[in-house]
Backbone as numpy.savetxt, mean C-alpha at the origin, in Angstrom:
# Nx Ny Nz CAx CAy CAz Cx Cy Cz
5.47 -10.05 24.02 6.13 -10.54 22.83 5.22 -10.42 21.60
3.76 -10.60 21.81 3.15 -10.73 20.61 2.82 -9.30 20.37
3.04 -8.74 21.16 3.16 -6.84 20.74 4.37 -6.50 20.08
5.66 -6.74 20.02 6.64 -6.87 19.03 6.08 -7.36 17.86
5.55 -8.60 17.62 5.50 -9.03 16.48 4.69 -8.27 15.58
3.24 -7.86 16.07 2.53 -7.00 15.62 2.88 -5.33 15.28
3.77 -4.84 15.97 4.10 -3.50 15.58 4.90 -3.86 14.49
5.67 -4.79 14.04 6.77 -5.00 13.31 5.73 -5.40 11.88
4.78 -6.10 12.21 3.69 -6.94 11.19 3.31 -5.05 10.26
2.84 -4.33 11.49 2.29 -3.36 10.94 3.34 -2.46 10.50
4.43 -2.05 10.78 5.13 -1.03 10.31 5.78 -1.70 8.78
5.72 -2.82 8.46 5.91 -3.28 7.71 4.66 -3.29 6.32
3.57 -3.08 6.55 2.33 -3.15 6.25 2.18 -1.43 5.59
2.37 -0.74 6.95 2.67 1.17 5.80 3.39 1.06 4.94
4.48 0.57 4.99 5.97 0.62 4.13 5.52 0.03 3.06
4.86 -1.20 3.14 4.18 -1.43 1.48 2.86 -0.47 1.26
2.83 -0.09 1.69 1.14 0.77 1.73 1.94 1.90 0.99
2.21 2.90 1.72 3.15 3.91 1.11 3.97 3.62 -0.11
4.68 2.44 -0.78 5.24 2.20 -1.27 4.64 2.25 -2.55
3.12 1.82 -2.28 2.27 1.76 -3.68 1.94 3.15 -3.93
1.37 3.97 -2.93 1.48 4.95 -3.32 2.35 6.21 -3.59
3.59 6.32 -3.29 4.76 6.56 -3.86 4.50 5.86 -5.53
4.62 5.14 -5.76 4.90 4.59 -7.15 3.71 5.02 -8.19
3.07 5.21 -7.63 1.46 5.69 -8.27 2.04 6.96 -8.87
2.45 7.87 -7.62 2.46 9.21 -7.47 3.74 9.30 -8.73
4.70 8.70 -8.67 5.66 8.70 -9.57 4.99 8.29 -11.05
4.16 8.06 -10.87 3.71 7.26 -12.51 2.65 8.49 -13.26
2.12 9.12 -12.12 1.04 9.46 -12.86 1.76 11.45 -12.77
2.89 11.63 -12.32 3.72 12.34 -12.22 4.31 12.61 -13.88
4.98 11.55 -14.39 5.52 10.79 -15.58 4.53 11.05 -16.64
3.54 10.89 -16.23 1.81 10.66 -17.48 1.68 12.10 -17.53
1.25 12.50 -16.67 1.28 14.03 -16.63 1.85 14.92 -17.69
3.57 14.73 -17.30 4.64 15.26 -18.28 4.26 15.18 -19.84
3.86 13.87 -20.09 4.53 13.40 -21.66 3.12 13.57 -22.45
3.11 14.18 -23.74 2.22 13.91 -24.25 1.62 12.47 -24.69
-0.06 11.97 -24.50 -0.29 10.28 -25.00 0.00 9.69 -23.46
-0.02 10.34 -22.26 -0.02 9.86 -21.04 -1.20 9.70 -20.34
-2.36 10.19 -21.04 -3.92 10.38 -20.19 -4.39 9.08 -20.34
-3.72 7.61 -20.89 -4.39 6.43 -19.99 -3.66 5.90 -18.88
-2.17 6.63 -18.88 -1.70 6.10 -17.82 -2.23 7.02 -16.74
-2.44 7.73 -16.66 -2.92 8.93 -16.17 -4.61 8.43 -15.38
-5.21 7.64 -16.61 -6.42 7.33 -15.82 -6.65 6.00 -15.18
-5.25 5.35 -15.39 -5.31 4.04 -14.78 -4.84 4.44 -13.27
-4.28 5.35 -12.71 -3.75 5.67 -11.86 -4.36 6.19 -10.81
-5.33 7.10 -12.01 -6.60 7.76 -10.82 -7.30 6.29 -10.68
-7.43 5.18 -10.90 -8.68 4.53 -10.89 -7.95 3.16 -9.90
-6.22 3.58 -9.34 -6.23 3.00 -8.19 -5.67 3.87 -7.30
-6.04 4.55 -6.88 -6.12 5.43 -5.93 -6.76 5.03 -4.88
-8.13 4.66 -4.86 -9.10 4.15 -3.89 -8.50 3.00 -3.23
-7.47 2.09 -3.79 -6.69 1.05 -3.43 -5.68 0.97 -2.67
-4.72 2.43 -3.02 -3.79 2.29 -2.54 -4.18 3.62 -1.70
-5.46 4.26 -1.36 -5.42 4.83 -0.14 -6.21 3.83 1.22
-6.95 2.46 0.64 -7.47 2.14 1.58 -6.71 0.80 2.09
-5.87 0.77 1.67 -4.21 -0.05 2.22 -3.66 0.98 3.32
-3.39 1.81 2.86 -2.71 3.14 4.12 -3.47 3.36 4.99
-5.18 3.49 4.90 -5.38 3.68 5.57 -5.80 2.43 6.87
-5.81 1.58 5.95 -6.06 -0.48 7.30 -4.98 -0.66 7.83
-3.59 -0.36 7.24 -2.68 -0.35 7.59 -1.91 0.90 8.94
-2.25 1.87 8.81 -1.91 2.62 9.92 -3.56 2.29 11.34
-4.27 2.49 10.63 -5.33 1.48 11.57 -4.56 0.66 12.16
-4.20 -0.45 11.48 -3.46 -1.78 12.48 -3.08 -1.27 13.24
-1.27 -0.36 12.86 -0.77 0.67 13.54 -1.02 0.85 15.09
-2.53 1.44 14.86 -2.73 2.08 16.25 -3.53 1.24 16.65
-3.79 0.16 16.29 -4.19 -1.36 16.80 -3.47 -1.76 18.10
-2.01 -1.52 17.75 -1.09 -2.03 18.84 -0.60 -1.37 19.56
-1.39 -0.25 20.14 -1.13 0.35 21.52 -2.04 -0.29 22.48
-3.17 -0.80 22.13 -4.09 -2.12 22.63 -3.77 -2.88 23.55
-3.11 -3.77 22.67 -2.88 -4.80 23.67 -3.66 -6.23 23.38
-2.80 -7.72 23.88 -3.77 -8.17 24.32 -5.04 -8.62 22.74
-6.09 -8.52 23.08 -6.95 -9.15 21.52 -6.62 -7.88 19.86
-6.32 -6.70 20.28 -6.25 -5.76 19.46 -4.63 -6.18 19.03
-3.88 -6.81 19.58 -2.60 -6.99 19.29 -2.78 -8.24 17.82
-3.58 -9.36 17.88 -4.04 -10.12 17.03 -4.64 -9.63 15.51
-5.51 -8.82 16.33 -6.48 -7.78 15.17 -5.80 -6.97 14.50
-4.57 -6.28 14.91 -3.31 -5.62 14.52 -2.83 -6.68 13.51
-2.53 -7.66 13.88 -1.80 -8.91 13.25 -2.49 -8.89 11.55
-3.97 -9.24 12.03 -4.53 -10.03 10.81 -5.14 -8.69 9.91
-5.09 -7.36 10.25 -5.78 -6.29 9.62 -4.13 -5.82 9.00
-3.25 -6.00 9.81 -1.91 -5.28 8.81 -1.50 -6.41 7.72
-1.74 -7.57 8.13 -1.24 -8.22 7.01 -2.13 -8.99 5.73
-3.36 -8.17 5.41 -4.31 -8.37 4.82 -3.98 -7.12 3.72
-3.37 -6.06 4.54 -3.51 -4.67 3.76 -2.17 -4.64 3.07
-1.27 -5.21 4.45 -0.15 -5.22 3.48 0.08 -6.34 1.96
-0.63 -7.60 1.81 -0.52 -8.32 1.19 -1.20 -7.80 -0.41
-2.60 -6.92 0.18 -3.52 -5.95 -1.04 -2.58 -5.14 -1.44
-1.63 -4.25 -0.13 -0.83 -3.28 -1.27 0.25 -3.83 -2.45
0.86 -5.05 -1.59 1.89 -5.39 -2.11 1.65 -6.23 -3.41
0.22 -7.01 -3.51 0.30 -7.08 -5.15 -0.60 -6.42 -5.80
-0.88 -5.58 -5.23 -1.46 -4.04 -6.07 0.21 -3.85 -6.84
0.53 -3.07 -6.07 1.82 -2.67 -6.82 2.98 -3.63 -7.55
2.89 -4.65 -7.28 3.19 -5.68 -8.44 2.64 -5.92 -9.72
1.41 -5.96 -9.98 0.73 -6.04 -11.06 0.79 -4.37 -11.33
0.39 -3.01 -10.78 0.71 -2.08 -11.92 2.31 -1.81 -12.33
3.32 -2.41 -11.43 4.85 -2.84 -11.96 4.53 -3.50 -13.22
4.74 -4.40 -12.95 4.11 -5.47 -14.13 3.92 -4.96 -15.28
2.50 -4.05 -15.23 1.51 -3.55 -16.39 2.58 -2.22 -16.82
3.43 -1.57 -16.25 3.72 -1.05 -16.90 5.40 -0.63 -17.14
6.28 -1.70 -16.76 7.42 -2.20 -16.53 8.03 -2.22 -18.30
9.50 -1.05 -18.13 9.92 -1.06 -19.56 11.25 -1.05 -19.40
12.06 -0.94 -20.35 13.60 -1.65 -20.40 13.87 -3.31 -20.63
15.05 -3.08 -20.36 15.44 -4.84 -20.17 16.38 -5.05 -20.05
């Protein structure tokens, strides 16, 4: 049972992992295009290191839980550390750069 919970902890954990970087990739995609985009452009490169080392603790967990047993725990507390970093990573650059209304 606690191997369910943990694969579910972690597949949930990429999905925000990926999610930040998807949104990155879309932003600095956007910056790229438009002329007057090279600070969004360098805010983007400068989380990169963030939202690749979320993907990468996060698929870690991942393969945490073919384990078993104490790695099933370690799965637990390493996916939802990464997922919690990605997920307000990408809230705050939402945030920072969130337009309309």
């Amino acid at each position: 049972m606690i191997n369910v919970i943990a694969v579910v902890i972690a597949i949930a954990s990429v999905l925000a992992s990926l999610a930040h970087v998807g949104y990155l990739a879309l932003l600095n995609n956007a910056a790229n295009k438009r002329a007057g985009g090279a600070p969004v452009a360098e805010y983007v490169r400068s989380r990169w290191a963030v939202a690749g080392g979320t993907t990468a603790a996060s698929l870690l967990a991942w393969l945490f839980t073919a384990g078993g047993g104490f790695m099933d725990i370690l799965a637990i507390v390493i996916a939802a550390g990464s997922g919690a970093v990605a997920t307000k990573a990408l809230q705050s650059t939402q945030a920072r750069y969130r337009s309309g209304g």
